[in-house]
N, C-alpha and C positions, 0 to 999 in steps of 0.2 A: 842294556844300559837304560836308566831310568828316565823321564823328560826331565827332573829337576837337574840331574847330572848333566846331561847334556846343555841344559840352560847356562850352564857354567863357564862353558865352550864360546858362546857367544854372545854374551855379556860383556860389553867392553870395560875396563877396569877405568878408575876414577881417576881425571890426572890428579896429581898431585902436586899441592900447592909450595914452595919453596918459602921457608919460613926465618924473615929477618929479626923479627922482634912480634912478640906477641899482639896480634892487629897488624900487621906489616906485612904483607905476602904478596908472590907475585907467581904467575904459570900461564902454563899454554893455555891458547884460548878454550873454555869450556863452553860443549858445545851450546847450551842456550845461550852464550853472549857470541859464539858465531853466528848463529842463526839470528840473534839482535841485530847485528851489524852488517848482515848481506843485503846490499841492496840499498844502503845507506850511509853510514861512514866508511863503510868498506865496498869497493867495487872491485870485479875482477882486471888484474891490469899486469902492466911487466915488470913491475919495479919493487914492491911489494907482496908475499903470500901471507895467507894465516899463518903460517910457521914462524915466519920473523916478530911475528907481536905476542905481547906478556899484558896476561888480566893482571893488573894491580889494585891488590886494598891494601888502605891505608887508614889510618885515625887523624882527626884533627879536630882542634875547637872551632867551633861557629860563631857567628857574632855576638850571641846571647853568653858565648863563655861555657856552650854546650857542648860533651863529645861525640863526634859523629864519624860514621863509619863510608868511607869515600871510593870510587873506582875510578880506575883511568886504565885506558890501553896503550903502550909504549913499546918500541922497539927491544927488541931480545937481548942488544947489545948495550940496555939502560937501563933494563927491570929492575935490578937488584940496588944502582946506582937510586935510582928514583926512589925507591923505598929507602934506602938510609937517608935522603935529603929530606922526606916528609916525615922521619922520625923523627930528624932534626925539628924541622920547623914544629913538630908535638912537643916535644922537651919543653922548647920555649913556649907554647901556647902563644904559638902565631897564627893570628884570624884567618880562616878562612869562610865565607859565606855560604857554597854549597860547591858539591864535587861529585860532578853525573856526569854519566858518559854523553859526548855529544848526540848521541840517536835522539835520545830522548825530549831534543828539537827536531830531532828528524835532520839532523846531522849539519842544520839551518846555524852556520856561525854567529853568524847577529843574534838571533834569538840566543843562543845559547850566552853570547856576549854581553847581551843586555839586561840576562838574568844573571848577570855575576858568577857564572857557572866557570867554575876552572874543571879544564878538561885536557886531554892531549891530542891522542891521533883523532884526524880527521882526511880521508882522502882527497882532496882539494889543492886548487890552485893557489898562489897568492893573489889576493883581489885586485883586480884591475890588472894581471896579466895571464899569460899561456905558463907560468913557471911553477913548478911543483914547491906546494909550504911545506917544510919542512915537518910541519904535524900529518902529510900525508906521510911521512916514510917513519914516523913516530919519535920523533927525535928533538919533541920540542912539545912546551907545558906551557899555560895561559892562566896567571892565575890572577883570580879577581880582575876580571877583564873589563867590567863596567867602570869600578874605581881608578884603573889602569889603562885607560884607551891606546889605537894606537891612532898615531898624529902623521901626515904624511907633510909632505914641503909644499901643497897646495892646499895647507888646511882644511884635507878631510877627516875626519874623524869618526871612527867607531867603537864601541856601537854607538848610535844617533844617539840615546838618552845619557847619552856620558859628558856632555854639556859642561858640566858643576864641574867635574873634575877635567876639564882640560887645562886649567890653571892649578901648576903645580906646586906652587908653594903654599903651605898647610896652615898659613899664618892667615893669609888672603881665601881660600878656598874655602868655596860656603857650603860645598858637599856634605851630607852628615858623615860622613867616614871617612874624613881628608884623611885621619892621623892614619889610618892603615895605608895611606897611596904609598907604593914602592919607588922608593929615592934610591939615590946611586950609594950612601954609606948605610941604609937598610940594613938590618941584618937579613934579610932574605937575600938579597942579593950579593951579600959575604958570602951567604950558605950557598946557594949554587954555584958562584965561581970557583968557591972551595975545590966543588965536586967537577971543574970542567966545564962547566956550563958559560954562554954569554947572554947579554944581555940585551936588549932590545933598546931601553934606552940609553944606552949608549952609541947607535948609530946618528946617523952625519945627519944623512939626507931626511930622514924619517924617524921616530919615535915610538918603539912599542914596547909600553910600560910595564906590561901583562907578561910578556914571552922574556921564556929560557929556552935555551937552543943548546945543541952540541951538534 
């Protein structure tokens, strides 16, 4: 038998991407975005495998009214759910600013927060306690996070340069990008609860403008 034949044998085949809408896919992790993510949104731990997470791309327009081609990593049991929510939000040609995988802070949430980066899984705590965020187990999406802070009940706020927009009314706020901050009758926030998702601002205690959850 030949060495090309035999190359054939051990050759691992291509995963293959699961296709919702043309630009809209999601699959098992491939492996240079495992190897992205080892060692930094991803750690080895009990709660989570590679197996349970889905590379998701997606389309969206940018601030400038540009189309742009997005990633995020999400739970297996939302991959396919999160792709029809972000072809919703394309239909409409709902802003989004930019849409990179956390590593690419070095898995650093402020940083990523503060560069309006929406993103999803990130292996981490929720800040200021020992409680796993629900973006560790992939089950939750941050979008426009600088224009969208989250507000705690001792008035902290993140990310730090989200200042402008901690006043949420669009009338008063001197942000340059009030009119996109997400409000409770938003259409983004129709679109996720549509899909099962909650909301962040809608909690008591705390405020987070940015996050959908399931």
């Amino acid at each position: 038998m030949s060495a090309n034949i035999l190359s054939l044998f051990h050759t691992k085949p291509e995963i293959r991407a699961m296709v919702y809408r043309k630009g809209f896919t999601y699959q098992k992790l491939p492996a240079h975005i495992k190897k992205k993510i080892t060692g930094v949104s991803y750690r080895e731990n009990p709660y989570i495998q590679y197996s349970d997470l889905r590379y998701v791309r997606v389309r969206y327009y940018d601030f400038s009214g540009q189309v742009q081609s997005g990633e995020l990593i999400v739970n297996k049991k939302i991959a396919r759910k999160m792709a029809k929510v972000f072809y919703v939000l394309y239909k409409i040609k709902y802003p989004i600013q930019r849409m990179k995988l956390v590593d690419e802070y070095g898995a650093d949430d402020e940083r990523s927060m503060g560069d309006n980066n929406t993103s999803a899984f990130n292996f981490r705590t929720i800040a200021g306690t020992t409680q796993l965020s629900k973006h560790a187990l992939g089950m939750a999406v941050d979008i426009n996070p600088r224009i969208n802070p989250y507000i705690n009940s001792k008035g902290v706020l993140t990310p730090e340069n989200a200042k402008v927009y901690e006043c949420r009314d669009v009338k008063k706020c001197r942000g340059k990008y009030a009119k996109y901050m997400i409000q409770k009758n938003s259409q983004i926030t129709k679109i996720f609860k549509k899909y099962g998702f909650s909301w962040g601002g809608d909690w008591e205690d705390s405020k987070d403008y940015q996050h959908f959850e399931i």
